[in-house]
C-alpha positions as CSV (number, residue, x, y, z in Angstrom):
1,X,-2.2,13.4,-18.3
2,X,-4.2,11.2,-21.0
3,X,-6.0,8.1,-19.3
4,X,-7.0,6.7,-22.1
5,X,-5.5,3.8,-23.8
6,X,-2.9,4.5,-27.0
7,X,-4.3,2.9,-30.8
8,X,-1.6,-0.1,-30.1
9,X,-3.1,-0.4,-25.8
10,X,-7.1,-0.2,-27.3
11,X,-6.1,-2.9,-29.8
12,X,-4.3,-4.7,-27.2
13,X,-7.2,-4.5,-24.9
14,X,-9.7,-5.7,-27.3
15,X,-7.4,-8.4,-28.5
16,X,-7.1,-9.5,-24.7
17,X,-11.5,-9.4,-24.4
18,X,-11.8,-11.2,-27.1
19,X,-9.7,-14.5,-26.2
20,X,-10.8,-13.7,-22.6
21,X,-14.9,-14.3,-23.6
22,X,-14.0,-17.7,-25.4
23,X,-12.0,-19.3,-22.9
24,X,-13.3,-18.2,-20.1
25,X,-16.4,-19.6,-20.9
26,X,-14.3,-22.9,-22.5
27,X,-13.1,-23.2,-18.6
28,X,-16.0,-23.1,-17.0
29,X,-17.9,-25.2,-19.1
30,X,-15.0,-27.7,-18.2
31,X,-14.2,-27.2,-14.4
32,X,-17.5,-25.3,-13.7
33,X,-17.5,-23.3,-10.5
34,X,-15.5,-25.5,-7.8
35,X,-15.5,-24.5,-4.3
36,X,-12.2,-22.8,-2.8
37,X,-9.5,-24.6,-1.1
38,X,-11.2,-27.8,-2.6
39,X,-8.5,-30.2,-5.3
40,X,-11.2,-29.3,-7.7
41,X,-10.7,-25.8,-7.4
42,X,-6.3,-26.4,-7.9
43,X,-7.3,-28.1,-10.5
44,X,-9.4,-25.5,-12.5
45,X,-6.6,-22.8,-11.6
46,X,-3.8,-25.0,-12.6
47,X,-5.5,-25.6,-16.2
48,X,-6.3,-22.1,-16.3
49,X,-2.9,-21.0,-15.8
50,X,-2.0,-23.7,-18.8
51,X,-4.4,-22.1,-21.4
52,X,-2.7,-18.5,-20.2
53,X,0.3,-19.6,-20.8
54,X,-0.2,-21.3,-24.2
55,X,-1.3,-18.3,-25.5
56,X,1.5,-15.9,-24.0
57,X,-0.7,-14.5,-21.7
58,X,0.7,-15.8,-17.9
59,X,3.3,-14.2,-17.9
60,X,3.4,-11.3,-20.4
61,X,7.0,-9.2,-19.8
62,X,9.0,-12.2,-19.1
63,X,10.9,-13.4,-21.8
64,X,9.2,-16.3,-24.6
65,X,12.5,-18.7,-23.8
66,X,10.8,-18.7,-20.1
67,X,7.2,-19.5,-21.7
68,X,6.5,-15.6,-21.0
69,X,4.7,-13.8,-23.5
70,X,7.4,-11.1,-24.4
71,X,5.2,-8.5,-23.9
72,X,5.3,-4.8,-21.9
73,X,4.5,-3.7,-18.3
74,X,1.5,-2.3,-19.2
75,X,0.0,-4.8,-21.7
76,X,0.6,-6.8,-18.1
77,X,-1.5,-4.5,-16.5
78,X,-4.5,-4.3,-19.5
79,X,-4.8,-8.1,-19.5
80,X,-4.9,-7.8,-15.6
81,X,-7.7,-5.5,-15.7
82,X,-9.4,-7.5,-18.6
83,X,-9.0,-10.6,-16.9
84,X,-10.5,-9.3,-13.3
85,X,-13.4,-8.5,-15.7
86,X,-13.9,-11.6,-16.4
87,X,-13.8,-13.0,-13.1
88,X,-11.6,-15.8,-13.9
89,X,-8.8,-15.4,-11.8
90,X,-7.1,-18.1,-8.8
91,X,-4.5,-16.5,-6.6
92,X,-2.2,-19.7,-6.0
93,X,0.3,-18.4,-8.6
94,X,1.1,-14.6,-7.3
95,X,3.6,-15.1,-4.9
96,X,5.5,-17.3,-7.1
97,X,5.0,-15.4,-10.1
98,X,5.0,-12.0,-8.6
99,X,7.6,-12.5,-6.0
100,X,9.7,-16.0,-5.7
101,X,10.1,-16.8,-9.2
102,X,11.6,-12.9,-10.2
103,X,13.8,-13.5,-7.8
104,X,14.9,-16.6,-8.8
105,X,15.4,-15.3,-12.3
106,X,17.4,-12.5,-11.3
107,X,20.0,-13.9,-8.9
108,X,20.1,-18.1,-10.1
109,X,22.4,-19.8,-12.6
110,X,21.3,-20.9,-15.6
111,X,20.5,-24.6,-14.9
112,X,17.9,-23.3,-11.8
113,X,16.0,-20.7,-14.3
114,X,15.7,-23.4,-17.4
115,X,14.7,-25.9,-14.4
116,X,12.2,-23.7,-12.7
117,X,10.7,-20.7,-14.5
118,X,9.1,-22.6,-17.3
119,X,6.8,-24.7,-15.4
120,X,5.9,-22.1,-12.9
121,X,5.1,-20.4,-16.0
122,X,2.7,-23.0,-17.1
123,X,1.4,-23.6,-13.4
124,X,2.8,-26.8,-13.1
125,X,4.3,-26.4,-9.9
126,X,3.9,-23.7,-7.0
127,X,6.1,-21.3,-4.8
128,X,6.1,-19.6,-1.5
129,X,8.4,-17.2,0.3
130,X,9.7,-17.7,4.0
131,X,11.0,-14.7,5.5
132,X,8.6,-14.2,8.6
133,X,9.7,-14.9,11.8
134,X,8.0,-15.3,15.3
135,X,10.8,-13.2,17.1
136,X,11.0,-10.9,14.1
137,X,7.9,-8.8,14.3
138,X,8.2,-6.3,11.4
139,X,12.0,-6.5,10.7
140,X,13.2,-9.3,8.5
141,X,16.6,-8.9,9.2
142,X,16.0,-9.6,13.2
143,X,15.3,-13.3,11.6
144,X,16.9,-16.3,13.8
145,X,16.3,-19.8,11.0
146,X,20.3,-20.4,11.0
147,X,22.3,-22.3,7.8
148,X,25.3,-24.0,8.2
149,X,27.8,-24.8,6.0
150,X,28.7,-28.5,5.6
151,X,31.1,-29.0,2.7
152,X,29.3,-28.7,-0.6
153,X,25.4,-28.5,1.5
154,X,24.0,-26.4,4.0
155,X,22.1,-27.4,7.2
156,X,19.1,-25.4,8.0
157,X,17.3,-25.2,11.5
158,X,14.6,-22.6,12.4
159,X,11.2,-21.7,12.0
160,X,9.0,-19.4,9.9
161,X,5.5,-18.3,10.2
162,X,2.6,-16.4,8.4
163,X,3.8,-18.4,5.1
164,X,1.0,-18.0,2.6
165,X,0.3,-21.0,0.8
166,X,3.4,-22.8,2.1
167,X,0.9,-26.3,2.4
168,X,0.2,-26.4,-1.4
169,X,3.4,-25.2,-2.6
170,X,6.0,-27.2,-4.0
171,X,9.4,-25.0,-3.6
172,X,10.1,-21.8,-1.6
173,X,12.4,-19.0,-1.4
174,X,13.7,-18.6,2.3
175,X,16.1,-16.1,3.8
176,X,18.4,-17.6,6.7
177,X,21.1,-16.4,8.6
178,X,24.4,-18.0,8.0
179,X,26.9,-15.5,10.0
180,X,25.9,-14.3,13.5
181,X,29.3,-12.6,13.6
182,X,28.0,-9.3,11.8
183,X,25.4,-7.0,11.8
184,X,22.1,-8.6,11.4
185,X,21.3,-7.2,7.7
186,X,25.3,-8.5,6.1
187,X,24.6,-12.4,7.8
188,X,21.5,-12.8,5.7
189,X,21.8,-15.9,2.8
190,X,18.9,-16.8,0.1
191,X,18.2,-20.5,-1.2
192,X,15.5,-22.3,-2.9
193,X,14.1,-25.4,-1.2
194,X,11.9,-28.1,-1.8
195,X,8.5,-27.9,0.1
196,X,8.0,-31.3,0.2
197,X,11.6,-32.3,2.0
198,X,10.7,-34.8,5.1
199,X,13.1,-31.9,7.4
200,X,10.4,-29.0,6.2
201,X,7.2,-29.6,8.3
202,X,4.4,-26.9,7.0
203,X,1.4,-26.6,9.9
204,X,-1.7,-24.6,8.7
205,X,-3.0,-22.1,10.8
206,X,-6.8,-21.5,11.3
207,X,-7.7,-18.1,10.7
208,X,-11.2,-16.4,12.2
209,X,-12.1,-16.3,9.2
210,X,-12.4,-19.8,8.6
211,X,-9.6,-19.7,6.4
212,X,-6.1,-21.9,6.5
213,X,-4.0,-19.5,3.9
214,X,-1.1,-18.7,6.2
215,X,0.9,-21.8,7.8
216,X,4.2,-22.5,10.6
217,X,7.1,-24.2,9.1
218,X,9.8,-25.8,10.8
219,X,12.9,-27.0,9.2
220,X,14.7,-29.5,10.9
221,X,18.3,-30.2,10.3
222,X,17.0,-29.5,6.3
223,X,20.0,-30.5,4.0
224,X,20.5,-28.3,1.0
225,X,23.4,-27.9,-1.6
226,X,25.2,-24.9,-2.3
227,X,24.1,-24.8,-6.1
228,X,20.4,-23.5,-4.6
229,X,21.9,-20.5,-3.2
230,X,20.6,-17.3,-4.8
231,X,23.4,-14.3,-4.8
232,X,26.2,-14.4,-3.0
233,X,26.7,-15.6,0.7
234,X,26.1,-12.7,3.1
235,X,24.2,-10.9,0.1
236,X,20.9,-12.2,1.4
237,X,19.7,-8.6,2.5
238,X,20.4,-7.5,-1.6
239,X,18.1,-10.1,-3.1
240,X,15.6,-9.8,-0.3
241,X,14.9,-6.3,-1.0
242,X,13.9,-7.3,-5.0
243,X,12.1,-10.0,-3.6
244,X,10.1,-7.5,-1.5
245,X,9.5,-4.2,-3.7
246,X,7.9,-6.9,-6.3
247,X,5.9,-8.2,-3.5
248,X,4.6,-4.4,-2.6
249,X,3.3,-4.2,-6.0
250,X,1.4,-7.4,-5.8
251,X,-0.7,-6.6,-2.6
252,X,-0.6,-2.8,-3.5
253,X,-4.7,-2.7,-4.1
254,X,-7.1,-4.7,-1.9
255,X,-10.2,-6.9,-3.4
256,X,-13.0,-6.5,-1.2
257,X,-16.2,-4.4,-1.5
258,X,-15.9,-0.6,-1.5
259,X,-17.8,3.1,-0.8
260,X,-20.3,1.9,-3.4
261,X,-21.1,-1.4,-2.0
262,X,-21.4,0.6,1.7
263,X,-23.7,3.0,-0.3
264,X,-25.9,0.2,-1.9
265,X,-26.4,-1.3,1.8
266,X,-26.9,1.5,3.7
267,X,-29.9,2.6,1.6
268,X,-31.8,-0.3,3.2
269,X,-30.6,-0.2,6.5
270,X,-32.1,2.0,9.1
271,X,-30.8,4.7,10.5
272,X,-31.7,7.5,12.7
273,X,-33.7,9.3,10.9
274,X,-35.0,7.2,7.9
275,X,-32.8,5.3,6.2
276,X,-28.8,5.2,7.0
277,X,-27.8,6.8,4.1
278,X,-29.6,10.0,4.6
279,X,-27.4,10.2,8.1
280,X,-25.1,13.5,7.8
281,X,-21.9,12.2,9.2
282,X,-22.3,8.9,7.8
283,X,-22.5,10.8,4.5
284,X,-19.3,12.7,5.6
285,X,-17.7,9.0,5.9
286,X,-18.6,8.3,2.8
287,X,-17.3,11.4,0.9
288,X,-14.1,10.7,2.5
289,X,-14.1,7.0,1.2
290,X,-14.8,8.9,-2.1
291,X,-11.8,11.2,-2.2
292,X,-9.2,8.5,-0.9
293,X,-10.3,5.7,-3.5
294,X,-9.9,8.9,-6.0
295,X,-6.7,9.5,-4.9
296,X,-5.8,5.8,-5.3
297,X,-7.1,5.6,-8.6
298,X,-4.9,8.5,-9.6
299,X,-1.9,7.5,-8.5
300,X,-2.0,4.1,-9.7
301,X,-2.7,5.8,-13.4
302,X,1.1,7.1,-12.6
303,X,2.3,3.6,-12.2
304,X,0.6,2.8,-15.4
305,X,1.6,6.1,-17.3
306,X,5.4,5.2,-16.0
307,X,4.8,1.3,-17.4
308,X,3.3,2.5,-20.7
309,X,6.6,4.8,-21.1
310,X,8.5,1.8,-20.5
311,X,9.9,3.2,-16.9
312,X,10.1,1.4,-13.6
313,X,7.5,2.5,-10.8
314,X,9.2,3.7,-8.1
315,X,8.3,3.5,-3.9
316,X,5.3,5.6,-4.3
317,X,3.6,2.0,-4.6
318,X,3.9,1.6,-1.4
319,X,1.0,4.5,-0.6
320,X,-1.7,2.0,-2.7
321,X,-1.0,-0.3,-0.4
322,X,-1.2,1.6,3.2
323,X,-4.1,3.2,1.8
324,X,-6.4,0.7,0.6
325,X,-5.8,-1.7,3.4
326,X,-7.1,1.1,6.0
327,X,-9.6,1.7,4.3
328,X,-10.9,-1.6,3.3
329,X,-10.9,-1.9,7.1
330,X,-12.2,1.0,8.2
331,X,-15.1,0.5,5.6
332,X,-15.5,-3.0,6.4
333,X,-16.1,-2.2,10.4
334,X,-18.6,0.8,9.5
335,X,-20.6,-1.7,7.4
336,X,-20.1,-4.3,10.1
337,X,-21.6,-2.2,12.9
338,X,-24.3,-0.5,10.6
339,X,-26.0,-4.1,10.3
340,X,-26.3,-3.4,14.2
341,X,-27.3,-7.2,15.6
342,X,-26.7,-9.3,12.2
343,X,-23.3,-7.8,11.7
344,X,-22.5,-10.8,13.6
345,X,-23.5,-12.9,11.1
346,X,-20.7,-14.3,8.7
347,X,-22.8,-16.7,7.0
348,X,-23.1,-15.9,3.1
349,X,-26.5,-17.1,2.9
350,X,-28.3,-15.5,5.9
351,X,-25.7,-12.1,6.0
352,X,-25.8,-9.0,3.7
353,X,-24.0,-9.1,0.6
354,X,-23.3,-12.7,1.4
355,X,-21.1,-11.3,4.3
356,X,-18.5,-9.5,1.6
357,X,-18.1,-7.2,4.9
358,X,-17.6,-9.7,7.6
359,X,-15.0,-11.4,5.5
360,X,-12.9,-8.3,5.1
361,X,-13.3,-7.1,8.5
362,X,-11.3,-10.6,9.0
363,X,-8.9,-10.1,6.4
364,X,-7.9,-6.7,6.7
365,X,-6.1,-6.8,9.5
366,X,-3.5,-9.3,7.6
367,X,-3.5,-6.8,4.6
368,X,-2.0,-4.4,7.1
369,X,0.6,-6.7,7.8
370,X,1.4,-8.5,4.5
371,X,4.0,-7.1,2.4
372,X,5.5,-4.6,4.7
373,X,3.7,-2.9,8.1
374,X,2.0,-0.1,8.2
375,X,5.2,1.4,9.9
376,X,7.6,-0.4,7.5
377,X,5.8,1.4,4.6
378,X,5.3,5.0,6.0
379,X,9.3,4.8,6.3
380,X,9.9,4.0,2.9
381,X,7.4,6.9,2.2
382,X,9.3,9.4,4.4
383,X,12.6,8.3,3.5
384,X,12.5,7.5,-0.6
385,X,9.0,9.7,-1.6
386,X,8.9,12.5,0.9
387,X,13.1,12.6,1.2
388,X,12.9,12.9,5.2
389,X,16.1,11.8,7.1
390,X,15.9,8.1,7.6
391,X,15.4,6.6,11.2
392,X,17.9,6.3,13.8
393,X,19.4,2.6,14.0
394,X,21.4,2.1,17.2
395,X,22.1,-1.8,16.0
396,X,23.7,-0.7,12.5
397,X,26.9,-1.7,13.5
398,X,26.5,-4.5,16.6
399,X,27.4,-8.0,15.5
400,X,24.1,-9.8,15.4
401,X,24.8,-12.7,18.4
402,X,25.6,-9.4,20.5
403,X,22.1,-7.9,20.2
404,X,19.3,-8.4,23.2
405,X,16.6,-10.9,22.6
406,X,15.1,-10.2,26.0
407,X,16.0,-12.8,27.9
């Protein structure tokens, strides 16, 4: 297997470097370095996703009618890598672009896609997706938000939780159920809705991190018409499931400091004997770390060799994900506990590495979650990588008002 880039990627690449180095710098020079969560900061990502997208560069495979840059998968994934380089980058867009908005270009009419994808495109306007339930643990389809059918509209009632980025977003993609009468994955309908509806009420939760990505929301008695369905009514499970793979290849990899980062620290932290680095079976740790980001590395070069021959990755995505966000964990709570008494600190000025570990000790956890369960993805790995017999479901065929809730 070649990793290197082809004449047409390398010229690609250098192409992308090029207009990255002006206008990165153009951008900061004109929004400077805003703190997160701050308007300032929405507003610096919402212009950067403007000059992106002016140059065919936010959204490179979709098509030019869309504001896309008609480009290929893996010129996506150069400008990707170019552009992390360059450490200009927001993440307000990648649900939307990397989840809701496919979706809505695959199953909505005409008048939705020229309505929506273009400005989504440019940043204009922002999406999340509602699927998560409180009573639904790891299974989507166990969801409860009911839509009912009133003439030409639907009326929507429920709740949803763990929405990323539902309190800045503008429109959503949820999944409802509007049959109870079947089997819980054949009841299932998808819509787009308006965020900023009175009947939606989006709470923020407080993470401990510090952080407020991930919200409640509550719709009630939310009116919507028909003409915002996406697919076909009952085919809700269908168009969840291309909402989903996308969104395994979004939060396949983890940010967050790796083996190198634990190396660089535990040269100056003290061990046992000397310093914590010259500790045998922390060493053994650390060769481990080695061999699994090795193995990661690897088998996301078989994504990109499958996008540079113009083929479609398939589920083995899913073992970036499971991987990485162990790991990041397990590396993070090594780190953590090597700093003995100051691995409680999770200030960035007084903590090591301005607490890049303490923050991802925090965030793992959710990267375990997010975009399938652990569970959710060793399944697909059994059942569509490994070809094992899929699990035993004793509610396949029991109407979904017939199943226990518990109570």
């Amino acid at each position: 297997m070649d990793f290197n880039d082809s004449p047409d990627e390398a010229a690609y690449r250098e192409k992308a470097r090029v207009w990255l180095a002006e206008n990165a710098a153009a951008h900061r020079a004109e929004h400077g370095e805003p703190g997160p969560t701050t308007p300032e900061h929405m507003a610096a990502a919402k212009a950067w996703q403007a000059r992106k997208a002016a140059a065919g560069y936010a959204c490179i495979t979709w098509p030019a009618a869309f504001g896309g840059g008609g480009g290929t998968p893996i010129q996506s994934v150069i400008f990707g890598q170019e552009e992390a380089k360059a450490g200009v980058s927001y993440g307000y867009f990648t649900i939307g672009l990397g989840m809701c908005v496919p979706t809505v270009m695959a199953f909505g009419d005409d008048a939705t896609k020229q309505r929506f994808v273009s400005p989504a495109v440019k940043g204009d306007e922002i999406w999340c997706q509602l699927f998560s339930e409180p009573a639904g643990g790891s299974d989507v389809a166990a969801l409860r938000t009911r839509a009912v059918r009133d003439g030409d509209e639907w009326v929507i009632n429920g709740q949803k939780v763990w929405t990323t980025g539902a309190h800045y977003s503008d429109y959503g993609i949820v999944l409802v159920r509007t049959d109870p009468d079947v089997p819980k994955h054949k009841g299932l309908t998808m819509f787009w809705i308006d965020m900023r509806d009175p009947a939606v009420e989006r709470r923020p939760i407080h993470q401990m991190s510090g952080g407020r990505d991930f919200n409640e929301v509550y719709f009630t008695d939310l009116r919507i018409k028909d003409s915002q369905r996406l697919g076909a009514v009952g085919e809700g499970w269908k168009v969840a499931l291309v909402t989903l793979m996308n969104e395994r290849l979004a939060v396949g990899g983890s940010a967050g400091p790796d083996y190198r980062q634990v190396m660089e620290l535990a040269r100056g932290l003290p061990g046992a004997q000397g310093p914590a680095l010259k500790d045998q079976a922390f060493r053994e740790t650390l060769a481990d770390w080695y061999v699994n980001s090795q193995g990661l590395k690897y088998t996301r070069f078989r994504t990109m060799t499958a996008l540079s021959r113009g083929q479609t990755p398939g589920p083995e995505s899913s073992i970036g994900k499971i991987i990485s966000a162990n790991q990041l964990q397990d590396l993070a709570n090594t780190a953590v506990e090597a700093q003995d008494e100051y691995g409680v600190l999770t200030d960035p000025a007084l903590a090591p590495m301005e607490a890049a570990f303490q923050q991802s000790l925090m965030w793992a956890p959710g990267l375990r979650i997010a975009g399938g369960t652990d569970e959710i993805l060793k399944n697909i790995i059994a059942e569509r990588v490994l070809g094992l017999p899929g699990d035993v479901r004793v509610d396949k065929d029991v109407a979904f008002k017939d199943m226990p809730t518990g109570r």
